[in-house]
C-alpha positions in Angstrom: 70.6 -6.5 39.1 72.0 -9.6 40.5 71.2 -11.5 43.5 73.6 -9.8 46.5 76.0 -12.7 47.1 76.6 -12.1 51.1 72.8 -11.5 52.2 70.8 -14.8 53.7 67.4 -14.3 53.8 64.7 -17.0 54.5 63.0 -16.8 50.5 67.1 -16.5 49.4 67.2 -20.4 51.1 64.1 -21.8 49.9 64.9 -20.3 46.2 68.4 -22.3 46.9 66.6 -25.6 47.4 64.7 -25.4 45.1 66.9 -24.5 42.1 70.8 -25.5 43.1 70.5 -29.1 44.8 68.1 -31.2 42.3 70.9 -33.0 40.7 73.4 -34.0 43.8 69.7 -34.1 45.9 68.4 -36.7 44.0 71.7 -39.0 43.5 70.7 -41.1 46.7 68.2 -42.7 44.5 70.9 -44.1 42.6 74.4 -44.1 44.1 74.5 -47.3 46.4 72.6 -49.3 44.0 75.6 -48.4 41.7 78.4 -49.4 44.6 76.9 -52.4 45.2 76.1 -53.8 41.9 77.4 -57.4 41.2 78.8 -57.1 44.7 78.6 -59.4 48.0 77.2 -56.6 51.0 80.6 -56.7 53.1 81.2 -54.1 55.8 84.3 -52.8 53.8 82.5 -52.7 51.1 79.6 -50.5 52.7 81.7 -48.9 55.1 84.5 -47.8 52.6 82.3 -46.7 50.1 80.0 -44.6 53.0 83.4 -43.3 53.8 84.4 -42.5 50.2 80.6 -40.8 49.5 81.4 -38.4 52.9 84.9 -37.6 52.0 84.0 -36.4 48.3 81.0 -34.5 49.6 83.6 -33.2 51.9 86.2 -32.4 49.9 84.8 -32.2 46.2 81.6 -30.1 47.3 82.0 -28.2 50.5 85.8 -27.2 50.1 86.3 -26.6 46.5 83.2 -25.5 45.0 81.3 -23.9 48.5 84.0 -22.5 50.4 86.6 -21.9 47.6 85.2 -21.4 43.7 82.0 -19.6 44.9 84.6 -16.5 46.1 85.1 -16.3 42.1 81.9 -14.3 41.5 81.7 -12.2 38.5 79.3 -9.1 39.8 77.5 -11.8 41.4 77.3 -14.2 38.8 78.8 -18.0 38.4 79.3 -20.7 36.4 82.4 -22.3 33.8 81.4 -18.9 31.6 81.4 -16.6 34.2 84.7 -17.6 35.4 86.8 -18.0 32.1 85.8 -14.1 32.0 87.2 -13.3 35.0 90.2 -15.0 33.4 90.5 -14.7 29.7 92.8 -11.9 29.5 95.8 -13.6 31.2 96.1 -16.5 28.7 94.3 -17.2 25.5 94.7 -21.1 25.7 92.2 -20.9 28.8 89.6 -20.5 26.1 90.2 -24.5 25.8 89.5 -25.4 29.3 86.5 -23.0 29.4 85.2 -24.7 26.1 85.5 -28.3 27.4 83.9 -27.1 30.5 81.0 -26.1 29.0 80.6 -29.4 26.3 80.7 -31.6 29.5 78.2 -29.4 31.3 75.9 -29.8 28.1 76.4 -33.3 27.9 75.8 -34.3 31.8 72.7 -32.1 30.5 71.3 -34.9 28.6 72.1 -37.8 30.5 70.7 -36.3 34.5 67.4 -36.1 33.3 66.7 -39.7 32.2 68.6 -41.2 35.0 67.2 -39.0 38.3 63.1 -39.8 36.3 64.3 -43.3 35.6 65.7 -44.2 39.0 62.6 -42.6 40.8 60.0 -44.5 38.3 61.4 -47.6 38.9 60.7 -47.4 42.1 57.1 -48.6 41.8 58.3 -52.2 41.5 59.2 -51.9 45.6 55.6 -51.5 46.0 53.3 -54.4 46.1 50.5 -53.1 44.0 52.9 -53.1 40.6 56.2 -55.5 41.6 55.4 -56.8 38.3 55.2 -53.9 36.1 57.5 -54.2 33.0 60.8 -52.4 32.5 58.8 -51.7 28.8 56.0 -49.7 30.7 58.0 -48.2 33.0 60.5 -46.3 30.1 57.2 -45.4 28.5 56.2 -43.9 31.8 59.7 -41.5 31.8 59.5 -40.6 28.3 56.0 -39.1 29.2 57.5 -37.4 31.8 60.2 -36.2 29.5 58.0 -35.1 27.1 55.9 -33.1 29.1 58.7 -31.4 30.9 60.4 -30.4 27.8 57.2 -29.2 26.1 56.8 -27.0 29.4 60.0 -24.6 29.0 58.4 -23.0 26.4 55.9 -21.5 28.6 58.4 -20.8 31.0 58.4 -22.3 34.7 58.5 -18.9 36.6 55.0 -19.8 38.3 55.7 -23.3 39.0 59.1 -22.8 40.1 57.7 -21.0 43.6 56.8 -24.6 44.1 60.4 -26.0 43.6 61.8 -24.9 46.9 58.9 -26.3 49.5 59.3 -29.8 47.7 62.6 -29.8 47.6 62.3 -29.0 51.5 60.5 -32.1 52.0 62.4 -34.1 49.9 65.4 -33.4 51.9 63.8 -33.6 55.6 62.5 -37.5 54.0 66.2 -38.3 53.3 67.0 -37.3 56.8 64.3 -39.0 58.8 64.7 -42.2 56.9 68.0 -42.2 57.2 67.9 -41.9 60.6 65.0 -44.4 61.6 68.1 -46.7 60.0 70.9 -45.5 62.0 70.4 -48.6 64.5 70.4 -51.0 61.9 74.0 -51.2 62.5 75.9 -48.6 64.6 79.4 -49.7 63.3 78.2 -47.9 59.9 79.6 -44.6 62.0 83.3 -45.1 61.4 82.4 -44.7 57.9 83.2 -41.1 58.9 87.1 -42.1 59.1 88.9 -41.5 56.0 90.9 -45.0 56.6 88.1 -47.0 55.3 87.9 -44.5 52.1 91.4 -45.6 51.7 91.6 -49.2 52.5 88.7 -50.0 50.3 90.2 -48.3 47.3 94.2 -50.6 48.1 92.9 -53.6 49.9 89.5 -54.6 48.3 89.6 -56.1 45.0 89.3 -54.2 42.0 88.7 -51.5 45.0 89.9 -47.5 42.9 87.3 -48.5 40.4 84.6 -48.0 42.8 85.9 -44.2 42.7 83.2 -44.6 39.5 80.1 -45.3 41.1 81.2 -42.9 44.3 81.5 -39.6 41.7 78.0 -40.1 41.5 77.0 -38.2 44.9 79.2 -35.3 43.4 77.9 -34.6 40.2 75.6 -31.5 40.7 78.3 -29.6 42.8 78.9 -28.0 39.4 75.0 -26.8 39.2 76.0 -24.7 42.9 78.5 -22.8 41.1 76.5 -22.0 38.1 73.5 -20.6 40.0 75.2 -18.5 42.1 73.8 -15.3 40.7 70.1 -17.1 41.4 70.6 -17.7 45.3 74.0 -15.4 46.4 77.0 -16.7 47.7 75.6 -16.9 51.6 72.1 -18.5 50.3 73.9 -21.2 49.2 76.8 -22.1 51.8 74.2 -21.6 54.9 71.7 -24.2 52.6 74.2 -26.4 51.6 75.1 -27.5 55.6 71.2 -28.5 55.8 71.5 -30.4 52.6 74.7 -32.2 53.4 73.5 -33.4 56.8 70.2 -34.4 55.0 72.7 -36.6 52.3 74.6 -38.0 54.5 72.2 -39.2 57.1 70.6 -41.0 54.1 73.3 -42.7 52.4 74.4 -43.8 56.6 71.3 -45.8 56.8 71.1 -47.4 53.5 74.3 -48.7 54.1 73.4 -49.8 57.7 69.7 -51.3 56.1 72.5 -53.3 53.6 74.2 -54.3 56.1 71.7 -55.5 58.2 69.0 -57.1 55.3 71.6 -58.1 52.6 75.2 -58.8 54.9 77.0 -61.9 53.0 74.5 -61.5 50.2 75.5 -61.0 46.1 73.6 -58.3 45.2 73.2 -59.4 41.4 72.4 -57.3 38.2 69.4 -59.5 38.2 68.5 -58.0 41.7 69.1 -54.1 40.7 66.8 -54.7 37.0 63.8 -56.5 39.1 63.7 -53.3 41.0 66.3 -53.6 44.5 66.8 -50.0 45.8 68.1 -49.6 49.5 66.8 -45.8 48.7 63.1 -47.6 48.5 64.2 -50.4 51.1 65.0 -48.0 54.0 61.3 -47.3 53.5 58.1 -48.8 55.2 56.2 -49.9 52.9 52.7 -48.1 53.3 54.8 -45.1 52.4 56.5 -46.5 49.2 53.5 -44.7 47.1 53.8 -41.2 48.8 57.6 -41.4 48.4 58.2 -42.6 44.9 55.5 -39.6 44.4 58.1 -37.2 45.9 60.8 -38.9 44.5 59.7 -38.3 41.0 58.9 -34.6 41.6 62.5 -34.3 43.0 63.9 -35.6 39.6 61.6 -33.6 37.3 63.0 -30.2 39.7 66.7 -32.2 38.9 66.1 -31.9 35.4 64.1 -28.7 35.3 67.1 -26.6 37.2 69.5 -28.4 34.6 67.9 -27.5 31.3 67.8 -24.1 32.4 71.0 -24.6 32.8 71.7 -25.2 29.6 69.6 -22.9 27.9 71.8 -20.0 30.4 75.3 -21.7 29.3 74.6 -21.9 25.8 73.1 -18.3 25.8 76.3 -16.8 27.6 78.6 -19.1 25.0 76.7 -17.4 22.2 77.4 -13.7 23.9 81.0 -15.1 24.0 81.5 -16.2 20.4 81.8 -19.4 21.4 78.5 -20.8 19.9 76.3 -20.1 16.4 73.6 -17.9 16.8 70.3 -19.2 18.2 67.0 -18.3 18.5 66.2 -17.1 22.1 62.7 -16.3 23.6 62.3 -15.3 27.1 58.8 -16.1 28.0 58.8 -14.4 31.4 60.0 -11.4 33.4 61.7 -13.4 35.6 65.2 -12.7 35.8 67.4 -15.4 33.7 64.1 -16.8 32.5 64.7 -17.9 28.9 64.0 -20.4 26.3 66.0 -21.4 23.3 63.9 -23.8 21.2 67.1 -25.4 19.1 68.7 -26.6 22.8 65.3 -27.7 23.8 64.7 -29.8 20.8 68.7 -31.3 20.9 68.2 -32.2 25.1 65.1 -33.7 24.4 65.9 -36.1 21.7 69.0 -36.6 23.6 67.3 -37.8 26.9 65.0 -39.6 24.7 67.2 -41.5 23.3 69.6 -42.2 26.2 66.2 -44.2 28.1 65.6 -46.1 24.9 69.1 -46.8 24.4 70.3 -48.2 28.4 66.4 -49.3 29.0 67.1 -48.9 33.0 69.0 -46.7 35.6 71.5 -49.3 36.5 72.5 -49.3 32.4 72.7 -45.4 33.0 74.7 -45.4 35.6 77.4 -47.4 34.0 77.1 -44.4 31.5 76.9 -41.5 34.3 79.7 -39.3 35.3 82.9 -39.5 32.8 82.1 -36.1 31.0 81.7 -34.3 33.8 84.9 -34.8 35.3 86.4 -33.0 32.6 84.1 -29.9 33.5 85.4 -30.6 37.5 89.0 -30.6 36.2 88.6 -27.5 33.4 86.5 -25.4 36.4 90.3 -26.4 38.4 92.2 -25.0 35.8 90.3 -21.8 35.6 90.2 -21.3 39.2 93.6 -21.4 39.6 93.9 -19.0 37.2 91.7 -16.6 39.0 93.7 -17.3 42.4 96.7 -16.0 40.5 95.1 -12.9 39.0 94.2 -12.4 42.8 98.0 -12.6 43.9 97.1 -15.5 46.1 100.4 -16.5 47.5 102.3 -19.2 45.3 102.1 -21.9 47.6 97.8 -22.3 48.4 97.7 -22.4 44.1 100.1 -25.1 44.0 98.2 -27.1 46.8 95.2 -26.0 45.4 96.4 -27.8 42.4 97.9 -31.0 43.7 94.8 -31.7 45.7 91.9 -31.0 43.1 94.1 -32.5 40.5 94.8 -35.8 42.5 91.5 -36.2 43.2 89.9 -35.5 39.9 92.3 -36.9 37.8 91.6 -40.1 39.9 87.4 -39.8 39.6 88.6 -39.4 35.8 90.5 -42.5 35.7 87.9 -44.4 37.5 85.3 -43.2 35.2 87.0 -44.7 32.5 86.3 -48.0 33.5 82.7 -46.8 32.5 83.9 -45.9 28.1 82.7 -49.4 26.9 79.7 -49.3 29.3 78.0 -46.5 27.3 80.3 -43.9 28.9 81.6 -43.4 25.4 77.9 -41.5 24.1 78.6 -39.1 26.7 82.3 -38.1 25.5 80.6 -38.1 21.8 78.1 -35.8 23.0 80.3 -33.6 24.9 83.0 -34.0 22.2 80.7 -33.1 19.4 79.8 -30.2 21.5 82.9 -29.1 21.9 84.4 -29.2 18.4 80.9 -26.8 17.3 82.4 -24.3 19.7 85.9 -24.9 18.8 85.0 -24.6 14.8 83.3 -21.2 15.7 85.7 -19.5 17.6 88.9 -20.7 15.6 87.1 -19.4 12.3 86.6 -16.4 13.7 90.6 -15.5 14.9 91.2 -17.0 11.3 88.2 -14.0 9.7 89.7 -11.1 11.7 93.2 -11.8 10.2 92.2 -10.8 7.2 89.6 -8.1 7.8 90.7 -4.9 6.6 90.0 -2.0 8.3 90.4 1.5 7.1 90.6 5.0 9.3 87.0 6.7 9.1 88.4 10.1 9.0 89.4 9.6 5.0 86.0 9.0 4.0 84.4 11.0 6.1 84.5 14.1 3.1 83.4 11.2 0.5 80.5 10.0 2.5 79.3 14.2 3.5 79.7 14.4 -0.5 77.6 11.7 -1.4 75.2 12.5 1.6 74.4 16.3 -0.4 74.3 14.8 -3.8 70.8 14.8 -4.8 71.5 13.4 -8.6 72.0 9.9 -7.2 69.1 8.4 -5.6 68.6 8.1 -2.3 68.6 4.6 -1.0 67.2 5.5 2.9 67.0 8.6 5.0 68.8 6.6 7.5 72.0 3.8 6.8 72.4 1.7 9.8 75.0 -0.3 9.4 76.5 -2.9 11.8 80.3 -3.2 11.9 82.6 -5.3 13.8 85.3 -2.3 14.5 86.4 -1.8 17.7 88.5 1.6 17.6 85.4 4.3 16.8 88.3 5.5 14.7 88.1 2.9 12.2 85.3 1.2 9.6 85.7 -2.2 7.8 86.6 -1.3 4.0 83.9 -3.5 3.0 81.3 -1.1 4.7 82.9 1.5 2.7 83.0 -0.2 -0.5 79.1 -0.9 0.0 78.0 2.4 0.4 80.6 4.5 -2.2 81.2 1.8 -4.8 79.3 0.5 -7.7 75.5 1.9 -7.4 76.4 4.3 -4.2 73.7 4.3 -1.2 72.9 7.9 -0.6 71.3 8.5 2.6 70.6 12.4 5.2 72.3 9.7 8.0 75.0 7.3 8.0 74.6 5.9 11.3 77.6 2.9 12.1 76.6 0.6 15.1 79.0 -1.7 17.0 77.7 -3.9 19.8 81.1 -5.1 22.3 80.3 -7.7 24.4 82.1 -6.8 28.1 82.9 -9.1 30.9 80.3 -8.0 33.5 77.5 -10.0 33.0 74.4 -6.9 33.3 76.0 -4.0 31.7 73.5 -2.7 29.4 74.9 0.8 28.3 75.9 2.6 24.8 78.2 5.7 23.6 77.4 7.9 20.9 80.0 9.8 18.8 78.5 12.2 17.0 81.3 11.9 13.5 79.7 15.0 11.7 76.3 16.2 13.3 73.5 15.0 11.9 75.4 13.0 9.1 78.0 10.5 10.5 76.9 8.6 13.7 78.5 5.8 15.5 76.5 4.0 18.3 78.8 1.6 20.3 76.4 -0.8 22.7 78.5 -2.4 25.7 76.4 -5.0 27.0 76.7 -7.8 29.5 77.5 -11.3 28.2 74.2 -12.0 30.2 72.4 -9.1 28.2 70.3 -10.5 24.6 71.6 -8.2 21.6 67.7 -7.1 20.8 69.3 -4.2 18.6 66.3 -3.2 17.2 64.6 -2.2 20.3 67.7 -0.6 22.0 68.7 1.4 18.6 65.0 2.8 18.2 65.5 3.7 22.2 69.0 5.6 21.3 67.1 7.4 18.6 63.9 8.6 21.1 67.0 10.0 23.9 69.2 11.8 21.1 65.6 13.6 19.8 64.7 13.9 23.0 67.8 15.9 23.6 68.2 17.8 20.3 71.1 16.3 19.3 69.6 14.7 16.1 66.8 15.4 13.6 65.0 12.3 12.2 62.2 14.0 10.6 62.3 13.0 6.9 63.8 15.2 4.5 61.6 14.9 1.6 59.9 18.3 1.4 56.2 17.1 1.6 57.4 15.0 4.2 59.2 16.9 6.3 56.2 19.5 6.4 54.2 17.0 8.3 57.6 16.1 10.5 56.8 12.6 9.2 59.9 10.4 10.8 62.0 9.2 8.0 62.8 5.5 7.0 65.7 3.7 8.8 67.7 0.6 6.5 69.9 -1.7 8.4 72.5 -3.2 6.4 74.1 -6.4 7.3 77.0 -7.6 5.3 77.2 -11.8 5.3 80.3 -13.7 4.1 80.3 -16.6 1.7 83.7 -18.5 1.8 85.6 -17.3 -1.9 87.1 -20.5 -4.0 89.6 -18.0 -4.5 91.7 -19.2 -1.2 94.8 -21.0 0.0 94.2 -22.2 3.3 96.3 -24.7 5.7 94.3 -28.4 5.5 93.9 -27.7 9.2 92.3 -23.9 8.3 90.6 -25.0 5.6 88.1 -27.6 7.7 87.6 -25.7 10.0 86.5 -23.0 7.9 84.1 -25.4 5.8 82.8 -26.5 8.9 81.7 -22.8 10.0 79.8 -22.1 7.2 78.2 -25.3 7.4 77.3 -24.6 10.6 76.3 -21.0 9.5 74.0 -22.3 7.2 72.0 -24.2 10.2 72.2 -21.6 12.5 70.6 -18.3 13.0 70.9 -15.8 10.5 73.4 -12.3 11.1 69.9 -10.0 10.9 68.2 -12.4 13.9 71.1 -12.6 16.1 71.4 -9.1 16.1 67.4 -9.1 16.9 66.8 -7.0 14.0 63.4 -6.7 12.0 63.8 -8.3 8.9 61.0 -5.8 7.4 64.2 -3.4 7.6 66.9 -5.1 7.1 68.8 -5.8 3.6 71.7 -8.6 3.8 74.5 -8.4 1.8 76.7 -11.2 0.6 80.4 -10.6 -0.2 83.6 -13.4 -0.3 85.6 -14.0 2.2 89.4 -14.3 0.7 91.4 -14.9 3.9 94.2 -16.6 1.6 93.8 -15.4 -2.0 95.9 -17.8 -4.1 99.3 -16.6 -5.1 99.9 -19.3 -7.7 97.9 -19.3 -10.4 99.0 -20.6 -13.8 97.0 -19.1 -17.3 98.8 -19.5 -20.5 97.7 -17.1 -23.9 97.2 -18.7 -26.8 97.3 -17.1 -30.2 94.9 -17.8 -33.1 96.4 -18.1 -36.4 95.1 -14.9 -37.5 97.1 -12.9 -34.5 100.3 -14.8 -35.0 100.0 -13.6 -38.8 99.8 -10.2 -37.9 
């Protein structure tokens, strides 16, 4: 069951600390130094960019994602997934939004983790002890890190996740008290909370909207308190998030009043920001640089911990969806949510990897940081406007809804761009690549269904009884389980009937036909049986969640035990010497796999795409292990996929002399 969404209890907000708020908790470690860079410390400068930091919290965070997109719940649950279900129905193109949504999600992914360890390592040059550590050491240092928190998930972090919340706890109350101890630096840094200075910074000071850049950055995990709603509840997270916020912004108001006070009239050069400057380190005293870069970097490893689970949830939910080729998934705890896909895993991890060897410092990523999840921001918009439709919210909150989050998001986007030729551009590859994978696998699949035939069960029904009581051909299994794609119980893919009557037939006591139908709730987990002809035809429908894992083995040999259990089928083998010693009888899945047929005459366009599929097929799990079936019972069977058989095809007779003469 999912977490109630309304209930606040004090374990609900420690659990929120600790899992929602690594990402946007840890971007003071890096956001000024990314506002400032290459910059002379003016008070517009400092002031406007406080104010533009506030304002974005304000409006980016609180408004649209806590007050607004957490009402979109699906039985409790959240997230870009979560919500194109909610949606999917009204209009199919929302498929693309959700898609892009979930590519950029993946790709901030890879690039949060290297820059939150990074910005936090680098820290040890603020302290005396190791001012003159090399940047070499120090990227050796994170890729350790990296290493060991990647090799963790397989484990699972279900034990050392109870710690998450308390250090998170005191990473926020540091934020705040240093923050504070700053505050009288320079008391003018308090009209940072009028929205003018937001504004003239971004007309008045030169090259000023470009800023808009570096300021995303304090925005960046609002995504991540969407996505875990179903791990905290709705009320967990809004009731946390006003702790959290006050915590931010007292910290970002006295680094910019330390900058002001230190650094005023001073360039703060590239130089600077690579030797080590961080007014996050600065508004420290110095015998407590050691203790804090200590918390620091366990607030970044939490930051990347909460979003490679992430990951491994979106990617797991985009599989349930179609959206994604099978995966392996192994859930190596009880906890709820807890699991671990190796293949993601293995792809984040050389990712980050190669992300710190490839920008060598944070400042490098932050350049980087930031464009590819604006698109998520702007698809999650999109959707959510959607959702306010299917709701019958009146016309006119939509279309403000719309001009304000598009306005803003479309500007962050624009900004953002400024960062493409900065290395922003391996983040749109990553997210792009990602997104063409999903696109390839769920066009090919509209393009395979226009062409699957399906024929009505009731007209074989007498052939397979027939075949069933024919003792002259062998018999292939006491029970046929095969898997079939039909959606009307009514109906069988011809294929599945060619298989079993056609060529050498399989004769088996039971045919048993099992569909699994992925719904919209995310924790259904409940099946239908419709008995065809009693103890001869079966069809098992599963309806699961597209939270639920399809472990069909284990959930079809649980339908068997109720249906014994109630009399309504007899499994006992029917071989006489057998059945005498009600010795269970053998069950045979059948899978049928395609192979694309040369035999087609496909668009360019359909054509690629369709290549590309079984490419990707060939990489990815097999049919058998998505389906979580034993493979010591399962027999796969190839047959070609002709979704365009070719109409024009030239062949020519040629007589020998021998035939003309006759």
């Amino acid at each position: 069951m999912s977490t109630p969404v309304n209930k606040v209890t004090a374990a609900g907000l420690i659990v929120a600390l600790g899992i929602i708020y690594g990402d946007i908790g840890t971007s003071p470690l890096y956001v000024f130094n990314a506002i400032v860079n290459s910059k002379e410390i003016s008070e517009l400068l400092i002031v406007g960019g406080l104010s533009c930091i506030i304002w974005t919290l304000t409006l980016q965070t609180t408004i649209k994602y806590v007050i607004l997109t957490l009402r979109a719940d699906n039985k409790g649950e959240g997230g870009i997934f979560s919500l194109y279900t909610l949606v999917r129905r009204q209009k199919r193109w929302l498929v693309i939004p959700a898609m892009i949504g979930g590519a950029a999600l993946m790709a901030d992914g890879m690039i949060t983790p290297p820059i939150s360890v990074a910005s936090a390592i680098e820290g040890l040059k603020q302290i005396d002890a190791f001012k003159h550590i090399e940047q070499g050491t120090i990227i050796y240092i994170v890729l350790g890190i990296l290493l060991f928190l990647f090799f963790l998930q397989q484990f699972g972090t279900a034990s050392i996740g109870k710690l998450f919340g308390p250090i998170m706890m005191i990473w926020f109350s540091m934020l705040a008290v240093f923050g504070l101890i700053h505050l009288t630096d320079d008391w003018e840094i308090f009209r940072a909370f009028n929205p003018y200075y937001a504004f003239k910074l971004l007309t008045q000071y030169p090259k000023g909207f470009w800023i808009l850049g570096a300021v995303f950055l304090c925005t960046t995990g609002a995504e991540a308190l969407y996505s875990d709603l179903g791990h905290c509840g709705r009320a967990n997270i809004r009731y946390s998030w006003i702790f959290v916020k006050l915590c931010l912004i007292l910290n970002y108001l006295g680094q910019g009043a330390w900058l002001l006070s230190h650094h005023g009239g001073h360039v703060i050069s590239d130089e600077m920001i690579k030797g080590g400057f961080n007014p996050f380190f600065g508004v420290m005293p110095e015998q407590f640089r050691l203790i804090g870069l200590v918390i620091a970097t366990l607030a970044a490893i939490i930051a990347s911990q909460a979003l490679i689970s992430g990951s491994f949830t979106l990617i797991a939910e985009a599989i349930r969806l179609n959206l994604w080729p099978k995966m392996k998934i192994n859930y190596p705890s009880e906890a709820k949510g807890q699991l671990y896909i190796p293949g993601i895993n293995l792809l984040l991890f050389i990712g980050c990897c190669s992300i710190v060897l490839y920008f060598k410092s944070s400042s490098a990523m932050e350049a980087a940081y930031g464009l590819a999840i604006t698109l998520c921001m702007l698809s999650t918009t999109i959707l959510f406007a959607n959702y306010l439709i299917s709701r019958r919210t009146a016309r006119i909150w939509i279309y403000l809804f719309l001009a304000v989050y598009l306005s803003i998001e479309i500007s962050f986007l624009f900004a953002n761009l400024d960062k493409f030729p900065h290395g922003g551009f391996i983040a749109l590859l990553v997210a792009g690549g990602l997104f063409v994978v999903m696109y390839v696998w769920y066009r090919s699949r509209k393009i395979k269904n226009r062409y699957v035939e399906f024929v009505r069960m009731e007209e074989y029904v007498p052939k397979l009884e027939e075949l069933s009581n024919d003792t002259t051909v062998p018999k292939y299994a006491t029970h046929l389980v095969y898997m079939t794609s039909a959606n009307n119980p009514k109906e069988i893919e011809h294929k599945i009937i060619y298989s079993i009557l056609s060529g050498k037939p399989k004769r088996a006591d039971i045919f048993w036909f099992v569909h699994l139908d992925t719904l919209d709730d995310p924790y259904t987990c409940e099946y239908v049986v419709d008995h065809i002809i009693p103890n001869d035809i079966i069809r098992v429908e599963f309806r699961l969640g597209f939270r639920i894992a399809p472990r069909i083995n284990l959930m079809f040999k649980k339908v068997v035990e109720d249906l014994v259990a109630n009399k309504e089928v007899n499994v006992t083998s029917r071989y006489e010497s057998q059945q005498r010693n009600n010795v269970v009888g053998d069950f045979q899945f059948v899978v049928m796999e395609k192979f694309l047929s040369q035999d087609n005459e496909l668009p360019f366009m359909e054509r690629i795409i369709m290549h590309l599929y079984f490419w990707i097929k060939e990489i990815s799990l097999s049919e058998e292990k998505g389906f979580g079936l034993q493979q010591s019972n399962v027999s796969v069977e190839k047959y070609p996929l002709v979704v365009a058989p070719t109409s024009r095809f030239k062949l020519r007779r040629i007589y020998t002399d021998e035939e003309e003469e006759v």
